[in-house]
N, C-alpha and C positions, 0 to 999 in steps of 0.2 A: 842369365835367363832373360829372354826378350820380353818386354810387358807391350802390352797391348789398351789403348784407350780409343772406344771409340764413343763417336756423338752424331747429332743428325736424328734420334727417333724422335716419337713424337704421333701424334694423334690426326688424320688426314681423312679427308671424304673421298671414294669412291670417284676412281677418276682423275687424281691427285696425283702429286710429285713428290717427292724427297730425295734426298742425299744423304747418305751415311759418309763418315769418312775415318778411319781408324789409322791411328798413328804409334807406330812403334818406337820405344826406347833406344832400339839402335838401329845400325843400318843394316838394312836385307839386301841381300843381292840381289839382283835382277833375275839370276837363276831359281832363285827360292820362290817357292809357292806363295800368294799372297790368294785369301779368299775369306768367302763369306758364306757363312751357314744360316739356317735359322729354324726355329724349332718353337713348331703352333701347341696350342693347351692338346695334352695327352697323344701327343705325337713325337717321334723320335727326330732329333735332328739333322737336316739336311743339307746337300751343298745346293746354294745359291749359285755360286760361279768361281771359278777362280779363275788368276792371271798369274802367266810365271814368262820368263824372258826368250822370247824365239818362238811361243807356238802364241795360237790364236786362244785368245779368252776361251772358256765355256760357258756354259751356260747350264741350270735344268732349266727340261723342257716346258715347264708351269713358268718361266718369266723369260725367255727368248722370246727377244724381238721390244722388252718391255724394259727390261734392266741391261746397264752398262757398269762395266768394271772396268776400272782404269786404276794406276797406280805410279805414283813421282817419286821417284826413289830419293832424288835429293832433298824430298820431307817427310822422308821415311814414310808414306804416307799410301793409305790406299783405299778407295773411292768402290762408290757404289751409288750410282742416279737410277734411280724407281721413277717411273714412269707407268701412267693409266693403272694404279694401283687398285686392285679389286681389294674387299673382304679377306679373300682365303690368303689374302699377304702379308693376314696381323698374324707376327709371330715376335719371339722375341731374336731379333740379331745380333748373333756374334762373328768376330774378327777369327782369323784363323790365319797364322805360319808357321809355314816348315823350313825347319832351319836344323842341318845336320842329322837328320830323321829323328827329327825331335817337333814335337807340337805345340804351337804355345795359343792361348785360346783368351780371346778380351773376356770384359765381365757381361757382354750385352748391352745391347738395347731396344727398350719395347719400341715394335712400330702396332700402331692401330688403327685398321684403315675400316669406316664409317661413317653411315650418313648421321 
């Protein structure tokens, strides 16, 4: 079972930057899905973006253009830089792979973005 630890959240102003980075137990293929959800108070959660090996990242359309996903397979490891972070971006994030159509989900982490 792949565990998921990520770090990076944290408390930001309006305008702000962060980097999330979540790092898996073992190795993901480059094939396998690596992404990021995130899920605001009293809202369902959703995908942030994912990156898998051969197509181009995604994105939702609420942070294209603003968030990058990137992912280093030889640190097992997979990124997320926030950029001009609004308000509506405090949610809590979590990590997310698919591996064998199997999901495995970190434990989160709050970001809170205010003045």
């Amino acid at each position: 079972q792949v565990q998921l630890l990520e770090s990076g959240g944290g408390w930001v102003q309006p305008g702000g930057s962060l980097r999330l980075s979540c790092t898996a137990s073992e190795t993901i293929l480059s094939r396998d899905p690596m992404a990021w959800y995130r899920q605001a108070p009293g809202k369902e959660r959703a995908l942030v973006a994912r990156i898998r090996g051969g197509r181009d990242p995604e994105y939702a359309a609420s942070v294209q253009g603003r968030f990058t996903i990137s992912r280093d397979n030889a640190k097992k490891t997979v990124y997320l830089q926030m950029n001009s972070l609004k308000p509506d971006d405090t949610a809590v994030y979590y990590c997310n792979v698919q591996e064998n159509g199997l999901k495995y989900w970190g434990k989160g982490t709050l970001i809170t973005v205010s003045a």
